[in-house]
C-alpha positions as CSV (number, residue, x, y, z in Angstrom):
1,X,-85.4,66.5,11.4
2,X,-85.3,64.2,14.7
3,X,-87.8,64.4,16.8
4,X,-87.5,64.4,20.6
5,X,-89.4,61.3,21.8
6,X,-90.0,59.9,25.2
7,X,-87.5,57.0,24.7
8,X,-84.9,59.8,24.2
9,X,-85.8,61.3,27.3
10,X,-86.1,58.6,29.4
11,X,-82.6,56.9,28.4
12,X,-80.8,60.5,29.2
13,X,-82.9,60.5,32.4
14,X,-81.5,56.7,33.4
15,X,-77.5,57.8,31.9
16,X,-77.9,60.8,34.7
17,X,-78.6,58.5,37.3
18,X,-76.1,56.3,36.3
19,X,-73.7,59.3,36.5
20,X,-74.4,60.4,39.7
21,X,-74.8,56.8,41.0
22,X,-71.0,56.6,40.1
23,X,-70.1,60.2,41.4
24,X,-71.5,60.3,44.9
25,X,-69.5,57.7,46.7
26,X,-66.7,59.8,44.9
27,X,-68.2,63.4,46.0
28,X,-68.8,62.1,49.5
29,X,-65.0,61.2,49.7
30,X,-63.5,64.7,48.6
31,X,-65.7,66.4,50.7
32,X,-65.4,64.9,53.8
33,X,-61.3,64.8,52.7
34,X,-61.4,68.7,53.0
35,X,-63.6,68.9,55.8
36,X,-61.6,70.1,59.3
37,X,-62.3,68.1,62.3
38,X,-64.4,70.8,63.9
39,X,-67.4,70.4,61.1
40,X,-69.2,68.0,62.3
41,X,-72.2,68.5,59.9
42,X,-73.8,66.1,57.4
43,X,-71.0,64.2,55.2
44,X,-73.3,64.9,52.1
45,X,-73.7,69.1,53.1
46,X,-70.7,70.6,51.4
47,X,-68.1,71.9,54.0
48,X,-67.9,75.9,54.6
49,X,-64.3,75.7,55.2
50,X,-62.2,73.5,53.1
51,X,-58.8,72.8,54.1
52,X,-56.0,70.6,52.8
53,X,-54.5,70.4,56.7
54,X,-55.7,66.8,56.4
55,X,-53.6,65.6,53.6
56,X,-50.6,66.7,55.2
57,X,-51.2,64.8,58.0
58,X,-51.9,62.3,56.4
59,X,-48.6,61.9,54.6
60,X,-46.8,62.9,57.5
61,X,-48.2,60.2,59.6
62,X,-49.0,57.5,57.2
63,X,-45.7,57.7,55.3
64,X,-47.5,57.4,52.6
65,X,-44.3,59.0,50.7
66,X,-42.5,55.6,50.7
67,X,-45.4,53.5,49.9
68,X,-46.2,55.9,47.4
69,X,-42.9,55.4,45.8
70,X,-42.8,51.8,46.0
71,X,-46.0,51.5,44.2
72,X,-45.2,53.5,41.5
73,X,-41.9,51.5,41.0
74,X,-43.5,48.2,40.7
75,X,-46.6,49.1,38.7
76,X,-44.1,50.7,36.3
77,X,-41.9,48.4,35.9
78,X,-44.2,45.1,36.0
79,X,-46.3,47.0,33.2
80,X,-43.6,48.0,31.1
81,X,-42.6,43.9,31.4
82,X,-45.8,42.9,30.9
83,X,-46.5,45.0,27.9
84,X,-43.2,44.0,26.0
85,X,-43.6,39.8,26.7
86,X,-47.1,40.1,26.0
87,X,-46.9,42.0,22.5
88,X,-44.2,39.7,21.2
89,X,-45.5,36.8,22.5
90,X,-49.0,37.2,21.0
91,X,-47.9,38.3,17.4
92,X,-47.0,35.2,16.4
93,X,-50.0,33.6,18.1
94,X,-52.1,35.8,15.8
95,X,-50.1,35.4,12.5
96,X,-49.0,31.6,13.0
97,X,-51.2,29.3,11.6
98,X,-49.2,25.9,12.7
99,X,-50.9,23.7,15.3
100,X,-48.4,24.7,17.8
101,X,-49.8,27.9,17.8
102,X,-53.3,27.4,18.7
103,X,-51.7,25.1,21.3
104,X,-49.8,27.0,22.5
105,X,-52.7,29.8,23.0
106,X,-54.8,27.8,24.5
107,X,-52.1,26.6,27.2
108,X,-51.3,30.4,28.0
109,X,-55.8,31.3,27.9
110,X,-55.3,28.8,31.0
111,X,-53.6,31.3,32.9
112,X,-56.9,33.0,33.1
113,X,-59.2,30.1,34.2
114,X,-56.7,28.8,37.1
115,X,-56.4,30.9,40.8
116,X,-53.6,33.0,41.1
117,X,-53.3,31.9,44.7
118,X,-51.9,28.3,43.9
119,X,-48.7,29.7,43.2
120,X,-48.7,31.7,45.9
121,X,-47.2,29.3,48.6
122,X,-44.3,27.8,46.2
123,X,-43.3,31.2,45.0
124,X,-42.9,32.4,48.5
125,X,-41.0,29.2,49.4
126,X,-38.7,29.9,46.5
127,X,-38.3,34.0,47.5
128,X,-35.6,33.9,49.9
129,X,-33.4,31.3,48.1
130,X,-33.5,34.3,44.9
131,X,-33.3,36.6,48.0
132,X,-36.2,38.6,46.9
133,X,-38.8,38.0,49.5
134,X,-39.3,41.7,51.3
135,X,-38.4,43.7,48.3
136,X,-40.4,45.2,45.2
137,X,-38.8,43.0,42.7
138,X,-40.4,39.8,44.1
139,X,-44.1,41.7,43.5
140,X,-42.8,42.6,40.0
141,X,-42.0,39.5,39.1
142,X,-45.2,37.8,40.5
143,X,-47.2,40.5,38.5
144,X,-45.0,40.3,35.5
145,X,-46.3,36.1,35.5
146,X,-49.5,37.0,36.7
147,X,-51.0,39.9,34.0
148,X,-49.8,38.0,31.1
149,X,-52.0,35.7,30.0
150,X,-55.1,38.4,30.1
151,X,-52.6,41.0,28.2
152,X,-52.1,38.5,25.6
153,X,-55.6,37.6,24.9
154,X,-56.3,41.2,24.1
155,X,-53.2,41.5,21.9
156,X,-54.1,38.3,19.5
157,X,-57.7,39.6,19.3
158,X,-56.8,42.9,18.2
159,X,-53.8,41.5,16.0
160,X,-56.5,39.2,14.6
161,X,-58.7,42.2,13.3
162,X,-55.6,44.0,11.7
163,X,-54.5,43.1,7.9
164,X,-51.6,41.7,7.3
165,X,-50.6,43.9,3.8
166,X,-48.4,46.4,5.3
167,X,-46.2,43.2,6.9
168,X,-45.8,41.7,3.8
169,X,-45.0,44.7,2.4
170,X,-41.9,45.7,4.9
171,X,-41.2,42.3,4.5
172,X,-40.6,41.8,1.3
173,X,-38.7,44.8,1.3
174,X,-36.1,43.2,3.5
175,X,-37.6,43.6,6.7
176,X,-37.3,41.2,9.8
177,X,-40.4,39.6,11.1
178,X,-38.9,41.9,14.1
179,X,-38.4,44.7,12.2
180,X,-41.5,44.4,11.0
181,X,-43.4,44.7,13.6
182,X,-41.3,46.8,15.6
183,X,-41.7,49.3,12.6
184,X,-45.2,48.4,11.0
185,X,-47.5,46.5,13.6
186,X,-46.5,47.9,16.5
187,X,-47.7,51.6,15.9
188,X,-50.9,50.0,14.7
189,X,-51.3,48.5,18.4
190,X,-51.5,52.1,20.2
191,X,-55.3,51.2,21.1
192,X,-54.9,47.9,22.7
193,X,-51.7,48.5,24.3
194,X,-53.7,52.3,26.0
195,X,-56.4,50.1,27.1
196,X,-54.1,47.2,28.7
197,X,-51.7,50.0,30.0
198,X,-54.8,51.0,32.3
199,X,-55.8,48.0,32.8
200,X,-52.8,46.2,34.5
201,X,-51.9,49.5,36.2
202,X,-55.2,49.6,38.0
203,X,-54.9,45.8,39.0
204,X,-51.0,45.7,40.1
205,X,-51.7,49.2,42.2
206,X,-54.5,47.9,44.1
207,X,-53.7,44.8,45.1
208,X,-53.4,44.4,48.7
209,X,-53.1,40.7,49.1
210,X,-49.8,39.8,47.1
211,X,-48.0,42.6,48.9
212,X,-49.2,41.9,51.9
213,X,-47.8,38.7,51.7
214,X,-44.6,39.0,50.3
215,X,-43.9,42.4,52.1
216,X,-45.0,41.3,55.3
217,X,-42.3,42.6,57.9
218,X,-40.8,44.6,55.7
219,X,-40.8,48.8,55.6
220,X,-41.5,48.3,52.0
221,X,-45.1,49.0,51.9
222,X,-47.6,49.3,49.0
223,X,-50.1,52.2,49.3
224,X,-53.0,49.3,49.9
225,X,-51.1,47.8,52.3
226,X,-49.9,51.7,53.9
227,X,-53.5,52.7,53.8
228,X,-55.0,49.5,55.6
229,X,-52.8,50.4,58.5
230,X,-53.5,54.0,58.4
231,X,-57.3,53.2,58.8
232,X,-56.4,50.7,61.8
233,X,-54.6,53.7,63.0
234,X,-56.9,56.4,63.0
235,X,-60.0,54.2,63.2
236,X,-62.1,57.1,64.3
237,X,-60.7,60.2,62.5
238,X,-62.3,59.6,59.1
239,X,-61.2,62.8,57.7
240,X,-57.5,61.8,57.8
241,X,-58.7,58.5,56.4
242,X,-60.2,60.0,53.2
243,X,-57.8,62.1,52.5
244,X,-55.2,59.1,52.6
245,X,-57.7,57.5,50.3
246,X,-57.8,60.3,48.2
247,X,-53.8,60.3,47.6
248,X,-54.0,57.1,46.6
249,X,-56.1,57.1,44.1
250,X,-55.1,60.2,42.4
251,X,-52.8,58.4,40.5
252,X,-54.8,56.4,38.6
253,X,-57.0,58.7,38.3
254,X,-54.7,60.4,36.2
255,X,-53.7,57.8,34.0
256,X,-57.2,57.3,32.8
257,X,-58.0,61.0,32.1
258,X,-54.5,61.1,29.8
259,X,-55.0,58.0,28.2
260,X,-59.5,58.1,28.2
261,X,-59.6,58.3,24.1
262,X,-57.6,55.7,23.3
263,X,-58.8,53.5,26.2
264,X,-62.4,53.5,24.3
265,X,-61.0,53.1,21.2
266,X,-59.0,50.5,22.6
267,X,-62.4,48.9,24.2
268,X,-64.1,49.4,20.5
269,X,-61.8,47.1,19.3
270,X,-60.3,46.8,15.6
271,X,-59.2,49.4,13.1
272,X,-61.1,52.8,13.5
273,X,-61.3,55.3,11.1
274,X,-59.0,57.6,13.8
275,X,-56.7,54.6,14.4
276,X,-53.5,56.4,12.9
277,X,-51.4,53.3,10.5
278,X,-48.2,53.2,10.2
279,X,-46.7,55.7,7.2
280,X,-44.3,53.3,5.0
281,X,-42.5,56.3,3.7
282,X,-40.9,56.2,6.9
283,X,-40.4,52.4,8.3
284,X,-36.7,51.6,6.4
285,X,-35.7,48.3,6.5
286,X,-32.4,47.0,5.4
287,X,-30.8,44.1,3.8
288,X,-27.7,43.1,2.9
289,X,-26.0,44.1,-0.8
290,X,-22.8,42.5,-0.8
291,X,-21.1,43.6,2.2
292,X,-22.6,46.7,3.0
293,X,-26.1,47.2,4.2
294,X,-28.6,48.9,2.4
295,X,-31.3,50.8,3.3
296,X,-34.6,50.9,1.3
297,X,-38.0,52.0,1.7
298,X,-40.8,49.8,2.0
299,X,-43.2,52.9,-0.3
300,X,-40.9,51.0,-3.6
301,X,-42.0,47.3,-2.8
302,X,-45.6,48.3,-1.0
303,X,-46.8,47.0,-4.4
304,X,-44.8,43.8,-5.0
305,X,-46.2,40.5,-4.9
306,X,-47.8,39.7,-8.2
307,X,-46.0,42.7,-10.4
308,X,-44.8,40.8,-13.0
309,X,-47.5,38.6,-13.9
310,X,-49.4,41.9,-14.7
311,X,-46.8,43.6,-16.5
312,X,-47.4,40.4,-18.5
313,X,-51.1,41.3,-19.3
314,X,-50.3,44.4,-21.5
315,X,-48.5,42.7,-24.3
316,X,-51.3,40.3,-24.7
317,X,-49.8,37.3,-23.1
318,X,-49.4,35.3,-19.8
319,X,-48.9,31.8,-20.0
320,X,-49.2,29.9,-16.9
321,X,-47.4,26.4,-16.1
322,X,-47.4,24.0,-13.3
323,X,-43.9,23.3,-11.9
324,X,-42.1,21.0,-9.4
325,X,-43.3,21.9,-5.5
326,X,-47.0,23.0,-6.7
327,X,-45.6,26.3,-7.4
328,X,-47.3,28.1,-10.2
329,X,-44.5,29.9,-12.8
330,X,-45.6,32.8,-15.2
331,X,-44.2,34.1,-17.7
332,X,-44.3,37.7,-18.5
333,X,-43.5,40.1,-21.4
334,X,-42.0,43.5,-20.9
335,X,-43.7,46.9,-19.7
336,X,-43.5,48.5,-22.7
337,X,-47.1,48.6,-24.0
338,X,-48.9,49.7,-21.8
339,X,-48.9,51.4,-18.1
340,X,-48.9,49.7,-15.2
341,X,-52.1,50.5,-13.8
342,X,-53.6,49.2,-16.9
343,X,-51.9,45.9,-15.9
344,X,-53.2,45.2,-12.8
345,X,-56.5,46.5,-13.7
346,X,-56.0,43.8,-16.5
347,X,-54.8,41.1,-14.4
348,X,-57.3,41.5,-11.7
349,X,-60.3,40.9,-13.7
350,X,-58.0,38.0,-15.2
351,X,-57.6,36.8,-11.8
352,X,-61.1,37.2,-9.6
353,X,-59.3,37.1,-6.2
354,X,-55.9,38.3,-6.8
355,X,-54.9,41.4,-4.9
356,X,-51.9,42.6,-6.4
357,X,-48.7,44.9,-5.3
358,X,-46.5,45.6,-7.7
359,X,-43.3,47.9,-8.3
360,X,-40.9,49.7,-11.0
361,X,-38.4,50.5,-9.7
362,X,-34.8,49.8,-7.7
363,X,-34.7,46.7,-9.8
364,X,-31.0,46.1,-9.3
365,X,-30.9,46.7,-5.9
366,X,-32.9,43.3,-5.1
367,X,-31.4,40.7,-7.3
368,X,-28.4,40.1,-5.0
369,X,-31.2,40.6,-2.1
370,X,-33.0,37.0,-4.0
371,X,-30.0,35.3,-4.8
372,X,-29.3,35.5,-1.0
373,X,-32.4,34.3,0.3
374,X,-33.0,31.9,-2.2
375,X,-29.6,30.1,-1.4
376,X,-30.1,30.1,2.3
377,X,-33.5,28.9,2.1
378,X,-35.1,32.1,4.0
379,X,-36.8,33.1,0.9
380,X,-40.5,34.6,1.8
381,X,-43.4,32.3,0.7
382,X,-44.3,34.8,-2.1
383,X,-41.7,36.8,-4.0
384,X,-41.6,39.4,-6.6
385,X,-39.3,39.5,-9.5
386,X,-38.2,43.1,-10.7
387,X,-37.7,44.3,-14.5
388,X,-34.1,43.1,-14.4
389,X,-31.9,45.8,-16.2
390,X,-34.9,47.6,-17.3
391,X,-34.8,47.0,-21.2
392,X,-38.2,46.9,-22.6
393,X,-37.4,43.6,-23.9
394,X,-36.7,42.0,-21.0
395,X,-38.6,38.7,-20.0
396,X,-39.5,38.2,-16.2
397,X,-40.9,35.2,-14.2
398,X,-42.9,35.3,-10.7
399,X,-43.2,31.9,-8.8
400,X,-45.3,30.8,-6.4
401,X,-45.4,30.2,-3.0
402,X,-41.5,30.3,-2.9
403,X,-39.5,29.5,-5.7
404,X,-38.1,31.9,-7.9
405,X,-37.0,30.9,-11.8
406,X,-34.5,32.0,-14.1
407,X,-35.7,31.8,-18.0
């Protein structure tokens, strides 16, 4: 049984004050935001009569309606932008192991380390020649430029903490590198993806320098920019003030208390043991079969790398020869001695190293799928060979990384 120490109580004592170090300034701002103009008592004395008078002035006279609108349009929409370009763009920055791609990572990381503000001055000479400057669109394309580079680096980190079985399982299956990730990885990125959501919402909705700049003389106003003029305004009504303030903020405010779980498992980082993946029983792919296209599921193939080299291990034999290319061709006997989770149990300890996936069925379904790939060269880098016709004396080859052989 756990004992209460003095450490324990201390720590709670210091999270407390933390807590309400955070929640005054907050506290303060709803109360005096409810507070008539006649009380004239002490901001941090809770108000006897609370009224909401104040934020209908507010939105009255601030016309905080428009601005309201206009920043919901361009955080949406440079989000949604930001989201998509960043998720496909840092996928194969994670997977890629070429030298382009750590090149190429780096180059966009320097998005992060150089001042927003030095394209500031060209992009608003170029503006009016796109006939943007004034409107919404040019701030959601500055943010759409700006918000990348940080999105991506939290993509490839997470991507880099994910395994990569269930892709090479959907795409072995016939999948697309799209596909698979559309169908596979992307479900898997719900953490990261929460925790940018918030993240570039909060930044693109309060900014007040961009739209300042590129709105300037225009009635399109951002709520920053709406509420700096209110306060110059009503200088010295500061109830009207605080309830403007309070508008817009509520917002966000409600993002983060929909989204607050998966923000701090997005924060935590990796694969949790709540992190929901992605059921292969439902990700179909499809492939062409002759003319038609066919569509299989990736639960038949999740096994399918290595399958016939352990099929191999139950009649005794696997005989291993070097070929042309460095790949590595096995030759297997049939499955009719023993099961095939005797097989890979076999081949496994034959193998220290080798994870294997494996499958038995929808044999004939894939050897048109092979034949295809093989002849126009977009053959995976490890490929499965399936019992054939399924007679149990049937002899099968696997190659490695990419070449397939007849016997």
């Amino acid at each position: 049984m756990n004992r209460y120490r003095p450490r324990t109580l201390a720590l709670e004592l210091a999270m407390i004050a933390a807590a309400l170090f955070v929640a005054f300034p907050l506290y303060v701002l709803v109360n005096l935001a409810v507070r008539p103009s006649s009380d004239t008592s002490s901001p941090i004395r809770p108000t006897s009569s609370p009224t909401l008078d104040n934020f209908t002035q507010a939105w009255q006279q601030g016309s905080l309606g428009g601005a309201l609108a206009n920043s919901v349009l361009v955080t949406v929409c440079s989000v949604v932008v930001v989201l998509a370009v960043s998720s496909l763009a840092a996928y194969p920055l994670a997977r890629v192991t070429a030298r382009w791609s750590r090149g190429t990572y780096l180059l966009v990381l320097l998005g992060l380390v150089l001042p927003f503000q030095l394209a500031s001055l060209p992009l608003y000479q170029t503006l009016p020649d796109l006939g943007l400057l004034g409107t919404p669109w040019a701030l959601v394309l500055f943010y759409s430029g700006l918000q990348v580079p940080f999105t991506v680096f939290l993509y490839v980190g997470f991507l880099r903490a994910l395994p990569r079985d269930f892709e090479d399982a959907a795409l072995i299956d016939g999948c697309t590198p799209l596909q698979a990730f559309r169908r596979v990885v992307l479900p898997m990125l719900k953490p990261v993806t929460v925790t940018a959501l918030v993240l570039n919402t909060v930044a693109v909705w309060n900014d007040f320098f961009t739209p300042l700049l590129y709105l300037s003389g225009s009635a399109q106003q951002t709520m920053p920019v709406a509420i700096a003029g209110f306060v110059g305004q009503y200088v010295t009504d500061w109830n009207l003030i605080f309830a403007a303030l309070v508008i817009s903020i509520l917002p966000v405010l409600i993002v983060y208390f929909l989204l607050q779980r998966s923000i701090i498992n997005g924060f935590a980082g990796g694969l949790r043991d709540d992190t929901r993946l992605p059921s292969l029983t439902h990700a179909h792919c499809h492939f062409p079969e002759g003319d038609k296209m066919k569509t299989r599921t990736p639960m038949t193939l999740v096994a399918a790398v290595t399958a016939a080299a352990l099929l191999a291990a139950c009649s005794g034999g696997t005989k291993a020869s070097d070929s042309g290319g460095g790949s590595k061709t096995l030759t297997l006997a049939s499955i009719d001695q023993g099961s095939v989770e005797d097989v890979v149990k076999a081949f496994e300890k034959a193998n220290p190293g080798v994870k294997v996936r494996y499958t038995t069925s929808g044999a004939d379904q894939y050897q048109q799928q092979i034949r295809t790939q093989l002849s126009s060269g977009t053959a995976p880098d490890v490929m499965s060979v399936w019992p054939g016709d399924g007679n149990p004396g049937a002899t099968y080859v696997l190659a490695e990384p990419g070449y397939l052989r007849d016997l």
